[in-house]
C-alpha positions in Angstrom: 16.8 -10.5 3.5 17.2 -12.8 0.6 16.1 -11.8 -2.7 13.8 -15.9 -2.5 12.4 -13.8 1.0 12.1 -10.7 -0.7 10.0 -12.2 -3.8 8.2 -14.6 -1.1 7.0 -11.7 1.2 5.8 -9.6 -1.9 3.4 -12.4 -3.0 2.5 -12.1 0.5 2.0 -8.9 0.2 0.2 -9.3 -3.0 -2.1 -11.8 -1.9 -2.8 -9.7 1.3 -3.8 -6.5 -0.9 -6.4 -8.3 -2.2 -9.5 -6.7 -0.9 -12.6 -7.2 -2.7 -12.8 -3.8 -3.8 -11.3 -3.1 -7.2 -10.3 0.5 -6.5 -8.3 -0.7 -3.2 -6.7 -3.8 -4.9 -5.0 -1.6 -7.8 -4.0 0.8 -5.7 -2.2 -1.4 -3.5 -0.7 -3.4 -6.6 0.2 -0.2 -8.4 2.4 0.9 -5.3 4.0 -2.9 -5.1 4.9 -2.6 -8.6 6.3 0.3 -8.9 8.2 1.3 -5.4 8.0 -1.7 -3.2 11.7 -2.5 -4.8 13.5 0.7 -4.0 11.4 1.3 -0.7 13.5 0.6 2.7 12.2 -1.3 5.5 11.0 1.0 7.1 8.7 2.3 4.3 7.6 -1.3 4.1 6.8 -1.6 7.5 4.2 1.7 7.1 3.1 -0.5 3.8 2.3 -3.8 5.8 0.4 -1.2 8.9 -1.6 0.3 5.7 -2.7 -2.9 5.5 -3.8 -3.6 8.6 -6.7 -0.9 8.5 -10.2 -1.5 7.6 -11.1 -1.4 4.3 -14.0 1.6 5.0 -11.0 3.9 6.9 -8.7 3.4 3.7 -11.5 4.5 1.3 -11.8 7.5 3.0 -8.3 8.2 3.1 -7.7 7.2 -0.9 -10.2 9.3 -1.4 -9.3 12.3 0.4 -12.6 12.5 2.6 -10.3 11.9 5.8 -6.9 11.4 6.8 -5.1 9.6 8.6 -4.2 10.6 12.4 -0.8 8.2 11.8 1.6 10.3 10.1 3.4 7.5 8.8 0.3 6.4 7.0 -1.2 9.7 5.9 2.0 9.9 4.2 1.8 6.4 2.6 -1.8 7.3 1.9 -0.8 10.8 -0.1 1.8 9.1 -1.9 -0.1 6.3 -3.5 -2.4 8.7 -4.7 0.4 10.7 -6.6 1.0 7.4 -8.5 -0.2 8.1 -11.9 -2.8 5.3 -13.0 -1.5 2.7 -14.9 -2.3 3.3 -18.7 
């Protein structure tokens, strides 16, 4: 991939993470900023599946009231979490 693909799929990406709930939206852009870069494909793959869930399931997840059956995601999910807030 390209670094024009690269940059084109990450406003993608960006543009995608954009949920219409606040919480969700930084915690998506907080994990674009700061590893999407340095993450393989295959981490981005589990990134672009995230966001295929419904908003209500990722809540719960991002809030710890469930988790995911996925592996992979639960995974995803735990690691965004970890991500300090942004000051």
């Amino acid at each position: 991939m390209t670094a024009q693909d690269d940059t084109t799929e990450l406003r993608r990406l960006r543009w995608r993470s954009r949920r219409g709930m606040r919480e969700l939206d930084r915690l998506f852009e907080r994990w674009l900023d700061r590893c999407w870069a340095a993450s393989s494909e295959a981490e981005r793959a589990v990134f672009r599946r995230l966001l295929e869930c419904e908003d209500d399931r990722l809540w719960k997840w991002f809030l710890g009231h469930e988790r995911s059956a996925d592996a992979q995601l639960d995974a995803l999910v735990q690691s965004i979490r970890a991500l300090p807030p942004d000051p």
